[in-house]
C-alpha positions as CSV (number, residue, x, y, z in Angstrom):
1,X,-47.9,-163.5,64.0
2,X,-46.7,-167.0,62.2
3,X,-48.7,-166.9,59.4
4,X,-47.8,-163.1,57.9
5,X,-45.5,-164.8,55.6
6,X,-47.9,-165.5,53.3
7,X,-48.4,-162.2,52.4
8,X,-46.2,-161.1,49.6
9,X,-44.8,-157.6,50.2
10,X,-44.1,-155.2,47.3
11,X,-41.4,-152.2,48.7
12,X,-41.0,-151.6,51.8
13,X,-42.7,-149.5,54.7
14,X,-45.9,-148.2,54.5
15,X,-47.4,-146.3,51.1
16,X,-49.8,-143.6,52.5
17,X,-49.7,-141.7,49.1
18,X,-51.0,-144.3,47.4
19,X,-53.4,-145.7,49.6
20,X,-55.2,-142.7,49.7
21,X,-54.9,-142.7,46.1
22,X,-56.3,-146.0,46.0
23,X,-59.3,-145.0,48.0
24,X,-60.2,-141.5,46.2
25,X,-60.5,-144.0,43.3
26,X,-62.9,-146.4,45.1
27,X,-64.9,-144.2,46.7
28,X,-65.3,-142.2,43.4
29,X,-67.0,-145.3,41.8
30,X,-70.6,-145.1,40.6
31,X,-71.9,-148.5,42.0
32,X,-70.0,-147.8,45.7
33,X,-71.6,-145.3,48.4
34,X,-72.2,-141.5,47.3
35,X,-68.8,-139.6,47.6
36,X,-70.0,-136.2,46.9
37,X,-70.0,-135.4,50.6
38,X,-66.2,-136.8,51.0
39,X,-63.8,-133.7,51.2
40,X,-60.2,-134.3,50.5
41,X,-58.3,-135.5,54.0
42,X,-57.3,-132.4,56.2
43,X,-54.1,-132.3,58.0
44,X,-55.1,-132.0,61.5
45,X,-53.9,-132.2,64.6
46,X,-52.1,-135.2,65.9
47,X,-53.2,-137.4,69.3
48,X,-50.4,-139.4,71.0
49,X,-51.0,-142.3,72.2
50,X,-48.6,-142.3,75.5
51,X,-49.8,-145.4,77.4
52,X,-50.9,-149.4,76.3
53,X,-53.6,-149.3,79.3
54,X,-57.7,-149.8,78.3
55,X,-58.4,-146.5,79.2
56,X,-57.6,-143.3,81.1
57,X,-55.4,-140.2,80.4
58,X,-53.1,-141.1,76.8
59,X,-55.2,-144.1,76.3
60,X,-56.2,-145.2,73.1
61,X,-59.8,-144.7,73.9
62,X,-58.9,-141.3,75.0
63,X,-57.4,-140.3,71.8
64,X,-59.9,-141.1,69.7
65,X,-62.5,-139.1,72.4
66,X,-60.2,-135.7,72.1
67,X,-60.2,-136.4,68.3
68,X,-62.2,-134.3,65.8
69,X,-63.0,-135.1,62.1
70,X,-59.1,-135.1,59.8
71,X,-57.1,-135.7,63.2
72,X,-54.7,-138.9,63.5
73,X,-54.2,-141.2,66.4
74,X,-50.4,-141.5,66.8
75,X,-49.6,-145.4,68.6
76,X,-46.0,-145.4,66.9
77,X,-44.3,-144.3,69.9
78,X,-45.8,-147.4,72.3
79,X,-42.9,-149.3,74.0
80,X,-45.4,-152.2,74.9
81,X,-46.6,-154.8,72.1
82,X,-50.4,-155.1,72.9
83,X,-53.3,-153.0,73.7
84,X,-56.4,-155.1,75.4
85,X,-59.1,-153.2,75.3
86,X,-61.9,-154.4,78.3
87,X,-64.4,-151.5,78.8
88,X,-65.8,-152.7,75.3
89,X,-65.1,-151.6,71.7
90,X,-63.3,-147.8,70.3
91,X,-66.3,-145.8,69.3
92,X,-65.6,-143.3,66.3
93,X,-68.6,-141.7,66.3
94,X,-68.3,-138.0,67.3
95,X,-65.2,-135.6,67.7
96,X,-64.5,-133.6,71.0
97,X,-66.2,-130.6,68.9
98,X,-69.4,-132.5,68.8
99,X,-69.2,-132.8,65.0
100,X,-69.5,-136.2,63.0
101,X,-65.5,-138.1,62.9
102,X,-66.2,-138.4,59.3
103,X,-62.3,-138.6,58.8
104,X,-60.3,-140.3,61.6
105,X,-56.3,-142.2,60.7
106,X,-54.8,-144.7,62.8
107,X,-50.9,-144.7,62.5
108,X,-49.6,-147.7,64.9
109,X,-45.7,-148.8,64.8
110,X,-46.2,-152.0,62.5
111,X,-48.2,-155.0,62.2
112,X,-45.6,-157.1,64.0
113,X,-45.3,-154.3,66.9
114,X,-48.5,-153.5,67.9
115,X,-51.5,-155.6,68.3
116,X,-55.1,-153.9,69.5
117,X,-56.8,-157.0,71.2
118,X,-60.8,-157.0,71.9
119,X,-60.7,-160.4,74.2
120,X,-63.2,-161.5,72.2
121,X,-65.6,-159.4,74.3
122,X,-66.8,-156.7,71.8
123,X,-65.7,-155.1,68.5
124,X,-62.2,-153.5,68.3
125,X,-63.3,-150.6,66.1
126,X,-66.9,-149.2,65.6
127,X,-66.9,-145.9,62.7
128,X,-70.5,-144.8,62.9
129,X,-70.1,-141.7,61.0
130,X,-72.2,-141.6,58.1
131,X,-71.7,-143.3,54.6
132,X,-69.3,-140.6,53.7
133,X,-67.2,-141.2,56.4
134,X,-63.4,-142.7,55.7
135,X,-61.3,-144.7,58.2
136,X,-57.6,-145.2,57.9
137,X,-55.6,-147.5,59.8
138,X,-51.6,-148.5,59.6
139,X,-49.2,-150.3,61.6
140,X,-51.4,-152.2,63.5
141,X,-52.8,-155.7,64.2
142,X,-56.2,-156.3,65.0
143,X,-57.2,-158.9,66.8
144,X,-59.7,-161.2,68.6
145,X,-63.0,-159.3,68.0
146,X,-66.1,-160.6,68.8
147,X,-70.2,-159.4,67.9
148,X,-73.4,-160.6,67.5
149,X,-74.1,-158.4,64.3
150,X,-71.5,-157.1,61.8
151,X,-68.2,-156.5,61.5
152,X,-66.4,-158.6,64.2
153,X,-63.1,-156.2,64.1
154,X,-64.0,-153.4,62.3
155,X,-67.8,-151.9,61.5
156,X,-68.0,-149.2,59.2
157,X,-70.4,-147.1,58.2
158,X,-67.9,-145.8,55.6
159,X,-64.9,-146.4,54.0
160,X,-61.9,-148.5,55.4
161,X,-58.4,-148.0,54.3
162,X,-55.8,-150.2,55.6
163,X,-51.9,-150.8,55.1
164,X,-49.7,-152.7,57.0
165,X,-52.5,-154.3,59.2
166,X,-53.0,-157.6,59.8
167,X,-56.8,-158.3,61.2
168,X,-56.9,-162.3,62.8
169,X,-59.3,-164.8,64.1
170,X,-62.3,-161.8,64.4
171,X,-65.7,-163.5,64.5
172,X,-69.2,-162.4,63.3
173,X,-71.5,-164.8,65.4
174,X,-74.7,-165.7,66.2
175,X,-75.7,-165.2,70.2
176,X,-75.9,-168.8,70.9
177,X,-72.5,-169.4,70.1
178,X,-71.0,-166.2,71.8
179,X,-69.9,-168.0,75.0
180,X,-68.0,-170.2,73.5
181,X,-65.9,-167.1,72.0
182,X,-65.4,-166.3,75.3
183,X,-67.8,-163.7,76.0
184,X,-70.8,-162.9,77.6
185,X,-74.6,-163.9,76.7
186,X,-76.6,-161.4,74.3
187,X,-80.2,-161.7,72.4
188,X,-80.6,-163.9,69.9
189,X,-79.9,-163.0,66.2
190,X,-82.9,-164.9,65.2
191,X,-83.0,-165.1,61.2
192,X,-80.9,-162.2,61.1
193,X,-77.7,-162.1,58.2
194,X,-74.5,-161.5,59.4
195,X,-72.0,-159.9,57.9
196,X,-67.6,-159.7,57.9
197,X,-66.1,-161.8,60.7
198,X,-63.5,-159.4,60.2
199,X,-64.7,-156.4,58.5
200,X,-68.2,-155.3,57.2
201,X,-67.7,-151.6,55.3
202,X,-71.0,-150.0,54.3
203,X,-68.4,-148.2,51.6
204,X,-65.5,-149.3,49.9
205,X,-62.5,-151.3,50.9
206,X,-58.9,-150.6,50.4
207,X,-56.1,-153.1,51.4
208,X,-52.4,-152.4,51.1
209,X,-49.9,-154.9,52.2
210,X,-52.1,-156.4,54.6
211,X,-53.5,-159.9,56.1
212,X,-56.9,-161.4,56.8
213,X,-56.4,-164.7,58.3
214,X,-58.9,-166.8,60.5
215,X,-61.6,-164.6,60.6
216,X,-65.4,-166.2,61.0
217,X,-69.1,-165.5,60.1
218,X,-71.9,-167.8,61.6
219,X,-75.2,-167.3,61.1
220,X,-78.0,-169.5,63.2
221,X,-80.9,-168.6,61.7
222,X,-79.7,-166.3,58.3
223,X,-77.2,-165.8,56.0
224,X,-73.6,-165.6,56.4
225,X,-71.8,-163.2,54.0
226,X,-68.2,-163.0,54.0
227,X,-66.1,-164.0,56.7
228,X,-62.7,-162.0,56.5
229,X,-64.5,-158.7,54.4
230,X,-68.0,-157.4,53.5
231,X,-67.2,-154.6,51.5
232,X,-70.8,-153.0,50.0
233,X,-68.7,-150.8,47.9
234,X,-65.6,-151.9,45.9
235,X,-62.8,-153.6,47.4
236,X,-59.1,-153.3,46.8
237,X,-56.4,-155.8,47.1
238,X,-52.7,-154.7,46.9
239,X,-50.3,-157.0,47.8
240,X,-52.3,-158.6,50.2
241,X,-53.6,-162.3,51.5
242,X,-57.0,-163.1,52.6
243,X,-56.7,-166.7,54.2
244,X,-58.1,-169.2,56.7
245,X,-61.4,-167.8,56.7
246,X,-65.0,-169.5,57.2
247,X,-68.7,-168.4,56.7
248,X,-71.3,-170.8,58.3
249,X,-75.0,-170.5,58.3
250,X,-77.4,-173.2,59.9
251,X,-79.9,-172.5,58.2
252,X,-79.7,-170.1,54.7
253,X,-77.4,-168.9,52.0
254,X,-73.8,-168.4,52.9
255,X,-71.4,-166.3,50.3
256,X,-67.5,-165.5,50.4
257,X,-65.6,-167.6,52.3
258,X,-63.2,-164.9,51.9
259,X,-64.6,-161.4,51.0
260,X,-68.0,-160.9,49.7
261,X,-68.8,-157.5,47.3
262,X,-71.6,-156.4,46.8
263,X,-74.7,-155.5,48.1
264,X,-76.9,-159.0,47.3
265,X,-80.0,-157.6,49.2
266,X,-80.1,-154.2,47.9
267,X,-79.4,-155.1,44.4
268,X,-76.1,-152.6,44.7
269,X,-73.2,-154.0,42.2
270,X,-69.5,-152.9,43.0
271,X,-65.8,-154.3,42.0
272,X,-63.4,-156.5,43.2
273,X,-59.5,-155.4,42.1
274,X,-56.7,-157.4,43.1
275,X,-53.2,-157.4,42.5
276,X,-50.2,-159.3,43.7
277,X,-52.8,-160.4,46.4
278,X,-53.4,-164.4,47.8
279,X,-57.2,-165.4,48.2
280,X,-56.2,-169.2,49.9
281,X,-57.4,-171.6,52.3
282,X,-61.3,-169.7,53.1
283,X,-64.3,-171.7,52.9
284,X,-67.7,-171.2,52.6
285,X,-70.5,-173.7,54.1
286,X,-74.4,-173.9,54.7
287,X,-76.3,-177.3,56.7
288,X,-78.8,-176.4,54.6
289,X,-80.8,-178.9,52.6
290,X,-81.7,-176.1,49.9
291,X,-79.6,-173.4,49.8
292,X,-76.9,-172.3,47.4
293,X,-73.3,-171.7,49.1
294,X,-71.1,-169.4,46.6
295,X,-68.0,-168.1,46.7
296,X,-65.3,-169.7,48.5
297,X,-62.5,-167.4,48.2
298,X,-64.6,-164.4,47.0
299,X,-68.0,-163.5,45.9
300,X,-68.7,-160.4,43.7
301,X,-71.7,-159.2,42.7
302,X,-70.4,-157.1,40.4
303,X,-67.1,-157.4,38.1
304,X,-63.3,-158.7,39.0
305,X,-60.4,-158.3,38.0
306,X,-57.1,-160.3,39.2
307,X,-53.6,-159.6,38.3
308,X,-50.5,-161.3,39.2
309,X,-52.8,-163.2,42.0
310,X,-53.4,-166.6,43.0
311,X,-57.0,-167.9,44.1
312,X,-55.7,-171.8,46.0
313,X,-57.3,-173.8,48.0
314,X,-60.8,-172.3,48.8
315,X,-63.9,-174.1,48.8
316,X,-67.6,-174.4,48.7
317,X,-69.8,-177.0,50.0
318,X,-73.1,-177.7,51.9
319,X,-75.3,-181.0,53.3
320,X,-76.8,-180.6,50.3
321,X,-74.2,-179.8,47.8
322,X,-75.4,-176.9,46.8
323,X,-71.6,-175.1,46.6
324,X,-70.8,-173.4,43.7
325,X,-67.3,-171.6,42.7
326,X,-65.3,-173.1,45.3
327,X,-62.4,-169.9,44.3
328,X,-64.4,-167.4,42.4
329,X,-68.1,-167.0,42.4
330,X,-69.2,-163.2,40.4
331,X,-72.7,-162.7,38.7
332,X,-74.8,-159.1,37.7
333,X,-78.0,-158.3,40.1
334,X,-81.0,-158.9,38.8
335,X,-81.6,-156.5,36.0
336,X,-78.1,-155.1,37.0
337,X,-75.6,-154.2,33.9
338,X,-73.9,-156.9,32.4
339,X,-70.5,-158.3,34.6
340,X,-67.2,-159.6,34.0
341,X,-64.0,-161.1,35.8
342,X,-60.6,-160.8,33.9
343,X,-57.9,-162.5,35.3
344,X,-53.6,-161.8,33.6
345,X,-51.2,-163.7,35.3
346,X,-52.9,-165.5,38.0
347,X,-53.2,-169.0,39.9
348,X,-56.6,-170.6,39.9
349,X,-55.8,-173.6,41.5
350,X,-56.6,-176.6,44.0
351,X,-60.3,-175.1,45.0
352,X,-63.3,-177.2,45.3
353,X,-67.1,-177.0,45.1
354,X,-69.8,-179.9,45.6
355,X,-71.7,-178.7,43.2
356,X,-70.4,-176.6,40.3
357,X,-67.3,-174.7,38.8
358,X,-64.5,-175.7,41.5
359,X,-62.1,-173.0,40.6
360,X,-64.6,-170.5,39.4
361,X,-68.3,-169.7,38.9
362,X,-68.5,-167.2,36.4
363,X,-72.2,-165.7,35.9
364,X,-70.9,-163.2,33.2
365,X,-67.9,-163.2,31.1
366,X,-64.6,-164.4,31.6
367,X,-61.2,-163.7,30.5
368,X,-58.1,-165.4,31.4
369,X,-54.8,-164.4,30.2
370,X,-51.4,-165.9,30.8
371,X,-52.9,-168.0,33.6
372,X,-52.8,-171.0,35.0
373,X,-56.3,-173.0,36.6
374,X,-55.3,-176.3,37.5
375,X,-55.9,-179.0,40.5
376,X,-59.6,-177.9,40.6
377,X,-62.8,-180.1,41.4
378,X,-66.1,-179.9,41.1
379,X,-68.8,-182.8,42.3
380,X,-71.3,-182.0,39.3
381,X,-69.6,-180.0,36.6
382,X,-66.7,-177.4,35.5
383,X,-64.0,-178.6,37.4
384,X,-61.7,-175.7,36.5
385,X,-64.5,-173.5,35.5
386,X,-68.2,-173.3,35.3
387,X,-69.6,-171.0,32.6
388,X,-72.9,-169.6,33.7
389,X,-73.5,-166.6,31.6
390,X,-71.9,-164.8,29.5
391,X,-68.9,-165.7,26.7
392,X,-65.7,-167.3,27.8
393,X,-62.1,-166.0,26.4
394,X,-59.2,-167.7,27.3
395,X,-55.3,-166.6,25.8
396,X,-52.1,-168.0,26.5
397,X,-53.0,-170.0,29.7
398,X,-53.1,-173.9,30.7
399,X,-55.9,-175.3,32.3
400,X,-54.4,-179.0,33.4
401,X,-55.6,-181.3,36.3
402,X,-59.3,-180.1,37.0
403,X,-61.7,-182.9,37.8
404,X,-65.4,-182.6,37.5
405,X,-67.5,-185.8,38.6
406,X,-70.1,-184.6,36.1
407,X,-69.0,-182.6,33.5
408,X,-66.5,-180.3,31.9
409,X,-63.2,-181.4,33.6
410,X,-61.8,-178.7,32.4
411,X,-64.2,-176.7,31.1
412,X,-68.7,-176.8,31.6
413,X,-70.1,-174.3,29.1
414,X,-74.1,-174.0,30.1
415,X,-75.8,-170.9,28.4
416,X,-76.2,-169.6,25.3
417,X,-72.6,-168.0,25.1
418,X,-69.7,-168.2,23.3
419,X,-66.4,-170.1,24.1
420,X,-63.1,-169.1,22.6
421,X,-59.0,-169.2,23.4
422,X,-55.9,-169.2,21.8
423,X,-52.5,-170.1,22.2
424,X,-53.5,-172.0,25.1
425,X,-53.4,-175.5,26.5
426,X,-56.0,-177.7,28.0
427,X,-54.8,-181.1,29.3
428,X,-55.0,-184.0,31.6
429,X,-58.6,-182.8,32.8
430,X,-60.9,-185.6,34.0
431,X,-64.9,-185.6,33.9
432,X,-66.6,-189.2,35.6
433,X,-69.2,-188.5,33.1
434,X,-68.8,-186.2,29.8
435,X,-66.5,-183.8,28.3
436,X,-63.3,-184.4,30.0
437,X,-61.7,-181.7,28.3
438,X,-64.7,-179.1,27.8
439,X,-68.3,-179.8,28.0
440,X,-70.9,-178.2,25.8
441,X,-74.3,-178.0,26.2
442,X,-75.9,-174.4,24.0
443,X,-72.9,-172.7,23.3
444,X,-70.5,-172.1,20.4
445,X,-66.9,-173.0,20.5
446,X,-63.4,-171.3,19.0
447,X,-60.1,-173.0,19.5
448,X,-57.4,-171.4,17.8
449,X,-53.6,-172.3,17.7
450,X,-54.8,-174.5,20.8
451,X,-53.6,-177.7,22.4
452,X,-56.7,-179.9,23.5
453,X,-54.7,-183.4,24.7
454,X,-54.2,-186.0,27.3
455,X,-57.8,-185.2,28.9
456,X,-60.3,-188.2,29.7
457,X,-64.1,-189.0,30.8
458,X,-66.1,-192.1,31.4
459,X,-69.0,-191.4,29.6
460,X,-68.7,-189.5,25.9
461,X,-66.1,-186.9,24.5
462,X,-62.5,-187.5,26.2
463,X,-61.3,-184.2,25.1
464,X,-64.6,-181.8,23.7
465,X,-68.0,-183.2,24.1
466,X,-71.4,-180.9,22.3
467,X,-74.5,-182.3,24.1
468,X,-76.4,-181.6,20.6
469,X,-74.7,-181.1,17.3
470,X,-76.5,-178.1,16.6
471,X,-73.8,-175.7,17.9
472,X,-70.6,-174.6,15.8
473,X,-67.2,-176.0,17.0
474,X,-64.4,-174.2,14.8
475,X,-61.1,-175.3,15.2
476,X,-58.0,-173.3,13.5
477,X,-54.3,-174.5,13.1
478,X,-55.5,-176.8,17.1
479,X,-54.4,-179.9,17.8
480,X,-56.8,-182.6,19.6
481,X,-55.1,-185.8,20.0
482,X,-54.5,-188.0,23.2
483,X,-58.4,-188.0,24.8
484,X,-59.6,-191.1,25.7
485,X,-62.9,-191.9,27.1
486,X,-62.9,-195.6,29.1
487,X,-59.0,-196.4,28.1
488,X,-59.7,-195.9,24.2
489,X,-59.0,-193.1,21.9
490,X,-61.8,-190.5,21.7
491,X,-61.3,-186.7,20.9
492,X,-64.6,-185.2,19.9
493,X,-68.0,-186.6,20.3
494,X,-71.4,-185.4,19.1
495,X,-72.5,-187.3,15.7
496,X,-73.8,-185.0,13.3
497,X,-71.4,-182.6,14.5
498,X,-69.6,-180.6,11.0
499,X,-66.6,-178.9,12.8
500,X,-65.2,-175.5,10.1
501,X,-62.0,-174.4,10.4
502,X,-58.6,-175.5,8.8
503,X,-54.8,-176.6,9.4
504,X,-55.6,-178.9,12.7
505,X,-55.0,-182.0,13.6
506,X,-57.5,-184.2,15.4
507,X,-56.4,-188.1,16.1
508,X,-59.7,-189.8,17.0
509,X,-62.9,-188.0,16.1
510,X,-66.5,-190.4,16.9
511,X,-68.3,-191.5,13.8
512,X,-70.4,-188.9,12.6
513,X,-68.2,-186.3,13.2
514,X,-67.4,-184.0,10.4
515,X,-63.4,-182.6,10.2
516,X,-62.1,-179.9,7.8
517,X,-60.8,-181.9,4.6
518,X,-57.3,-180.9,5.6
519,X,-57.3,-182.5,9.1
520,X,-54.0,-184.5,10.2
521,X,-54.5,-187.5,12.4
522,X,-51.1,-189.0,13.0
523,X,-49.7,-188.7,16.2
524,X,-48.3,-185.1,17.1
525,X,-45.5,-186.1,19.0
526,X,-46.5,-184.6,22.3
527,X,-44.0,-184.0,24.7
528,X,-45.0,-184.0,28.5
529,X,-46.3,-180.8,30.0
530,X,-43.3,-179.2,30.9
531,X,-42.1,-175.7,31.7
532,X,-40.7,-174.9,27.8
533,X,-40.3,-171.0,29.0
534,X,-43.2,-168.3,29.4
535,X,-45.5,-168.1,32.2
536,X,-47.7,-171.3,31.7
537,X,-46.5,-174.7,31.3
538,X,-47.2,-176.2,27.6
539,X,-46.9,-179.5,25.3
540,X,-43.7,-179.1,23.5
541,X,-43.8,-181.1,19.7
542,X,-41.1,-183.6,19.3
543,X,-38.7,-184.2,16.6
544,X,-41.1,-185.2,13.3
545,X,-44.0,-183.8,14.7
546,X,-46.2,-184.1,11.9
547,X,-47.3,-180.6,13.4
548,X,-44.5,-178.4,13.0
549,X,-45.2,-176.1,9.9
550,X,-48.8,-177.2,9.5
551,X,-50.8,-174.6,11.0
552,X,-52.1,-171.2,10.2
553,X,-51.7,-167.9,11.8
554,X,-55.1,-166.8,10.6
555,X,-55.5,-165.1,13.7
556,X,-52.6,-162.8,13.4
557,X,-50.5,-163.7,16.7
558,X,-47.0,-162.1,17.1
559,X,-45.8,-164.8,19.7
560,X,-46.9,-168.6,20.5
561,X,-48.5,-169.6,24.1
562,X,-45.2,-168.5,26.0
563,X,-45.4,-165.2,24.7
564,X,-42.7,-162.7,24.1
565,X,-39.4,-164.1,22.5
566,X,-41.1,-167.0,21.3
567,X,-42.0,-166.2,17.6
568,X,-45.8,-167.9,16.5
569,X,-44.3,-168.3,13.2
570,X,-40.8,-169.6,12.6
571,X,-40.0,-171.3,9.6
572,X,-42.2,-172.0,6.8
573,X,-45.2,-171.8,8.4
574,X,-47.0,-171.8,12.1
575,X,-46.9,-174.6,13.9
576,X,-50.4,-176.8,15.0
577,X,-51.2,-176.3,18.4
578,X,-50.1,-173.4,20.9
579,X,-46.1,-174.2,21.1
580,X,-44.4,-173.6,18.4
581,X,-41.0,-175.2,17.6
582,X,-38.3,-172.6,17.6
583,X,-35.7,-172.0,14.3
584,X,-32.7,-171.1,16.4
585,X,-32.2,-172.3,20.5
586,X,-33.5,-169.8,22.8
587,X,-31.9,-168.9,26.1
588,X,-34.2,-169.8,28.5
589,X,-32.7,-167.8,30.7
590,X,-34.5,-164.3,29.1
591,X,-37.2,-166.1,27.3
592,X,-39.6,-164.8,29.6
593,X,-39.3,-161.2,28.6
594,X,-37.8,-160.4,32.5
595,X,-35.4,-158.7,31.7
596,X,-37.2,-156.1,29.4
């Protein structure tokens, strides 16, 4: 398996305690399927597997037959390295006691050991159980599943549970293409949807140390719907990648290049929880001429939250450029409760849509904190992120390098919702049209102890552009200096625009543009973005900054953008902008708060 290194392991061997944990927790979620029915896991009886053949006497397929409901299938003691399974997928439908195999776990000898193998002919794994039904699976690599409906690895009417698993190049695909998989002829799909090239899960989701990589959805005549994991109830991602992954429809919708949560049709929200986990490298697409494509690396219809994760190089697009949160796309259902993604300590970062919000497509409220979205693109607007709904918080992060060919380099605020960050750092964004550092169209903005620098656009507003003056822009103890629009110095545009706030400094506001009487204009003395300690790269100010012990700490912070060990005040007063020069030398070395 050559491409397991790119998931990133936390301790070693396998973590069944906390898996199960991990799944009691999902399954007892209000938006995911009813768990009333699910009774804690029963030790039962264990079923050997003694031989790698199909079927037969200690067969695989015989194991799972002699199982009943709380037994586990035992492959750890297999000499050989693959089982190909040719009479057709494993059914986990009914024990030997002619009850319901509402609990059935999988122990194999380790991803790298053991790989189960469907030839492409059917699905590896079919749990048809009942919604309160759980599957667990360990050890094990799943591989080279093939169907004309859901799930091309794994189908579950239930809940999935898997650690130490790596499930690879699985395909959820319309009949017409089903010969070129390499298996035989079946009905057409017609305009059916089709759901999780690798796993569709009518429950919840939980992933432990585990790999999704090169999985496929394709849809002919309906939508496609995430092509590593569907997960109707909440997924789970611990120390885990998703990767490589692609969902196609010819002629609808297609969502979740990686994972899609959710239940779109049915109007079901659910969650999205990652940790230490790699979303990189899926794709979604639709030929198309009208239909939205969302969600390159995951689509949630529901909430999100993402620490110490990285969301790179996913994408969006369509014939009609209709692809929108080329990383992250989330939204509410219609009528739904309100939704939100937060993200601490995580990469957003070289993703692309054709339409909007090329690292993410947020269609409730976002928070980012001590992150990092950079390299992003959008065709129209947000080229780091693309503000749908709902307010916008963003602390102690850099967005740097996004590219929108619309609007918003960095930033595309459209809605009536609020925009704020602090001790953070937006610079060298690019927008062909407006708003090459943030874009503005109904919202307000808050930039506090903020760097706003270096960011450019073609049309109006190099660094913050308001589409009417109407809006409030308060700035507090920020520094905007370095935008240009067409080569020329241009920091803030929207005449008629009265800015509140005090203790900033702003080079090169339009005419008409009304600054805070206490507004510095010299140069700050930028140095380059640079790592100066902390998590996120920021400006450092250079000797004479006119900067240094200008600003205000009206918002109360204990530590500058680069967090702990790096005072927000020292010396007379704050510092403009979100680095703050240092009294006495630092050693970089601890700066970071590591060793604590």
């Amino acid at each position: 398996m050559n491409r397991w290194n790119l998931a990133r392991f936390v301790g070693s061997g396998l973590r069944p305690q906390s898996l199960a944990l991990c799944i009691a927790a999902a399954l007892s979620s209000p938006d995911s399927v009813d768990a009333s029915a699910v009774q804690p896991f029963p030790r039962g009886n264990v079923q050997v597997v003694t031989t790698c053949a199909d079927d037969g006497p200690g067969s695989l397929r015989a194991a799972v037959a002699a199982a009943v409901s709380g037994d586990t299938v035992d492959l750890s003691g297999l000499a050989c390295s693959q089982i190909s399974l040719v009479s057709g997928a494993i059914a986990i439908a009914q024990g030997s006691d002619s009850q319901p195999l509402f609990a059935l776990q999988l122990t194999g000898p380790g991803h790298n050991a053991l790989t189960i193998d469907g030839g492409y002919a059917d699905r590896v794994f079919d749990h048809a159980a009942g919604d309160a039904a759980a599957l667990t699976i360990s050890g094990l690599t799943i591989a080279h599943g093939f169907t004309d409906g859901d799930g091309g690895c794994i189908r579950a009417s239930g809940s999935v549970g898997l650690a130490d698993v790596s499930v690879i190049e699985c395909t959820a695909d319309s009949a017409a293409n089903r010969s070129a998989a390499g298996g035989a002829p079946a009905a057409s799909l017609g305009a059916t949807t089709v759901r999780g090239g690798g796993l569709y899960a009518h429950g919840s989701v939980t992933l432990d140390d585990s790999l999704f990589d090169a999985d496929k959805v394709h849809a002919d005549g309906g939508q496609a719907f995430g092509a590593a994991i569907y997960s109707r109830g909440d997924l789970v991602l611990i120390a885990s990648t998703i990767s490589g992954s692609y969902a196609r429809s010819e002629s609808a919708e297609a969502y979740g290049g990686g994972v899609f949560v959710g239940d779109r049709t049915g109007q079901v929200q659910a969650t999205l929880s990652a940790s230490d986990s790699r979303l990189t490298g899926n794709a979604a697409y639709s030929a198309c001429t009208a239909c939205p494509v969302r969600g390159g690396g995951a689509w949630v219809y529901g909430s999100a939250t993402f620490a110490q994760s990285q969301l790179n190089g996913n994408s969006t697009f369509s014939n009609a450029q209709y692809g929108s949160g080329g990383g992250l796309y989330f939204r509410a259902s219609f009528g739904g409760a309100p939704v939100s993604a937060t993200l601490t300590d995580t990469d957003v970062s070289s993703n692309s849509a054709d339409s909007d919000g090329g690292g993410i497509g947020a269609g409730g409220d976002l928070h980012l904190s001590r992150s990092t979205v950079s390299g992003n693109s959008a065709n129209k607007d947000g080229g780091g992120i693309g503000q749908f709904g709902g307010n916008l918080d963003i602390a102690d992060s850099t967005l740097t390098g996004n590219i929108a060919l619309g609007r918003g380099g960095g930033i595309f605020l459209f809605g009536y919702g609020s925009a704020a960050t602090s001790n953070s750092t937006i610079s060298g964004n690019i927008a062909i049209l407006n708003g090459g550092g943030i874009a503005n169209t109904y919202g307000s903005v808050s930039l506090a102890n903020s760097t706003l620098a270096f960011n450019s656009a073609n049309g109006r507003g190099g660094g913050i552009y308001f589409r009417y003056p109407d809006y409030p822009l308060e700035l507090q103890s920020t520094i905007v200096a370095g935008n240009q629009v067409g080569g020329l110095p241009d920091d803030i545009w929207s005449p008629g625009l009265d800015i509140s706030g005090a203790n900033n400094l702003v080079q090169a506001a339009d005419d008409g543009v009304g600054l805070p009487l206490d507004t510095l204009t010299a140069d700050p003395l930028l140095q380059p973005l640079a790592d100066n300690g902390g998590p996120t790269y920021t400006h450092a100010l250079g000797d004479g900054s006119p900067a240094i012990d200008a600003g205000n700490d009206a918002a109360g912070l204990d530590f500058d953008q680069r967090g702990t060990g790096f005072a927000r005040v020292s010396g007379a007063r704050a510092d403009i902008g979100a680095f703050e020069l240092q009294s006495a030398p630092l050693d970089l070395i601890f700066a970071d708060g590591f060793d604590l």
